[in-house]
C-alpha positions as a LaTeX table, in Angstrom:
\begin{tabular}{lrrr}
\hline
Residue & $x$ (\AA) & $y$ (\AA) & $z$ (\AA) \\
\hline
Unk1 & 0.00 & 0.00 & 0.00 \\
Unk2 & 1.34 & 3.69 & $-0.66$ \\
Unk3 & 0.49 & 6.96 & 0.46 \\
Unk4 & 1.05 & 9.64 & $-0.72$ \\
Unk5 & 1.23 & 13.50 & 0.35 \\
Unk6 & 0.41 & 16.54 & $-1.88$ \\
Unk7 & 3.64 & 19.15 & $-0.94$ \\
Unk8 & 1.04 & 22.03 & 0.52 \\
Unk9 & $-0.18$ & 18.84 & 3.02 \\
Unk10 & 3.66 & 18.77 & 4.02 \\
Unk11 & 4.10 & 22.33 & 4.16 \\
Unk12 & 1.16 & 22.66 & 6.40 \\
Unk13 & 1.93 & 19.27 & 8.37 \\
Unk14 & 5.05 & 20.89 & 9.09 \\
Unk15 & 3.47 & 23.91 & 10.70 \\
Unk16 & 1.26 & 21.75 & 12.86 \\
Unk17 & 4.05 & 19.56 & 14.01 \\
Unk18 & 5.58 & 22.52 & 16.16 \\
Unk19 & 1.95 & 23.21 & 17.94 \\
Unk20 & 0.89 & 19.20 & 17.62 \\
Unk21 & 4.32 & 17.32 & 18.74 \\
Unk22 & 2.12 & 13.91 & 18.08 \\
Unk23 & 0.55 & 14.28 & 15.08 \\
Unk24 & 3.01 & 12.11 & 12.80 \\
Unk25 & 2.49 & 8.96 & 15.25 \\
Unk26 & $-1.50$ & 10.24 & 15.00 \\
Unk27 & $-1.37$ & 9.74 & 10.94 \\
Unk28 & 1.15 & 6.93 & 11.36 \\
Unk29 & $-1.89$ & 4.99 & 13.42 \\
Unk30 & $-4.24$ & 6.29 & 10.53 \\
Unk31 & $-2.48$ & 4.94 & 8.43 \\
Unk32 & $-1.63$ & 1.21 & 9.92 \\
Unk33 & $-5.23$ & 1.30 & 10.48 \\
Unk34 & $-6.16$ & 1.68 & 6.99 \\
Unk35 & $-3.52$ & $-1.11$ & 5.98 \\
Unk36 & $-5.22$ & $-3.86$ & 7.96 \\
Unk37 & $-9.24$ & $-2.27$ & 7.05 \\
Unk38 & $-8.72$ & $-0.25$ & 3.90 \\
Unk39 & $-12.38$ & 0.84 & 3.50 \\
Unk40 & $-14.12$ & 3.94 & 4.44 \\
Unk41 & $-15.69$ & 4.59 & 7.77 \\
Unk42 & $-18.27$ & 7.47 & 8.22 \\
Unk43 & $-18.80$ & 10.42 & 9.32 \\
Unk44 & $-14.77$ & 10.28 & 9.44 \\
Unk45 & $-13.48$ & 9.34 & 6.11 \\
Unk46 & $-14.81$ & 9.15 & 2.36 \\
Unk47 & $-14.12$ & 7.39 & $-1.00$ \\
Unk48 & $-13.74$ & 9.79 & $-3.48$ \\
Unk49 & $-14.76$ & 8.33 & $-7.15$ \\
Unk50 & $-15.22$ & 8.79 & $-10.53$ \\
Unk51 & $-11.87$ & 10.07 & $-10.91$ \\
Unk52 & $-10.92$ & 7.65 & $-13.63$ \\
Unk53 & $-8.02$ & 6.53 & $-11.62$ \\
Unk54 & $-6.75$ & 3.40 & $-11.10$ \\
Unk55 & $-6.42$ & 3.06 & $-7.47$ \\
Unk56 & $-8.60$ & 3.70 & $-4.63$ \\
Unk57 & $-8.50$ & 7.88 & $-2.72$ \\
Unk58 & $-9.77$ & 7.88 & 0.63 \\
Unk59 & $-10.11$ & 11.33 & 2.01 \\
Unk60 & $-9.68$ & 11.05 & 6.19 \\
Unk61 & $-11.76$ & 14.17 & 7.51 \\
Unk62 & $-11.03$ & 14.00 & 11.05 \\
Unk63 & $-8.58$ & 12.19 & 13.58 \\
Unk64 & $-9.14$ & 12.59 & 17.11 \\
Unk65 & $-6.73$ & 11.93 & 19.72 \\
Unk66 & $-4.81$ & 13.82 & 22.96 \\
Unk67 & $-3.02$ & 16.06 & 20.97 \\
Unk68 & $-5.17$ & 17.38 & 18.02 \\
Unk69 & $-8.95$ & 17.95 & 16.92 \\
Unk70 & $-9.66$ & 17.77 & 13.57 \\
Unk71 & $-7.19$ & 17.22 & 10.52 \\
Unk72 & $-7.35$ & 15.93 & 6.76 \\
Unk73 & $-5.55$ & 13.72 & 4.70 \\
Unk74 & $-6.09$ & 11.78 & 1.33 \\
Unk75 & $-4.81$ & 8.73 & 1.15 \\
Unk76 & $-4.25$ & 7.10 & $-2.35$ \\
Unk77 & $-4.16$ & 2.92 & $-2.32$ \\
Unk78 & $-3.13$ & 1.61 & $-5.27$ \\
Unk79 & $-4.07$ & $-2.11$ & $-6.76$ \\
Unk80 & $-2.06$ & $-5.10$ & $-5.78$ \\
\hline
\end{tabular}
């Protein structure tokens, strides 16, 4: 599985990093999570279709945990 970041989600993850000292082990757990259940789960995440793509963009609207409120990622999973 990849994912992948757009450079202004860097440039802004960067930024948050300084106020949010957690939030790269925050998206690392996002993204174990999606790993082992790659699938969707509402209200907090979305697939986004009809993009004539070959792979699969999840859009994560919100991860909660000690350190941060609300964030968003897209997460592209490609085929095996």
């Amino acid at each position: 599985m990849t994912f992948d970041e757009l450079a202004e989600f860097q440039k802004d993850l960067k930024g948050l990093l300084k106020k949010y000292r957690t939030l790269n082990d925050d998206l690392d757990v996002v993204k174990k999570v999606l790993e082992v259940f790659p699938d969707v789960r509402p209200p907090f995440s979305f697939r986004i279709d009809n993009l004539g793509l070959e792979m699969c963009i999840i859009k994560v609207k919100k991860i909660l945990s000690n350190s941060i409120n609300t964030t968003t990622i897209t997460v592209r999973i490609w085929p095996n």
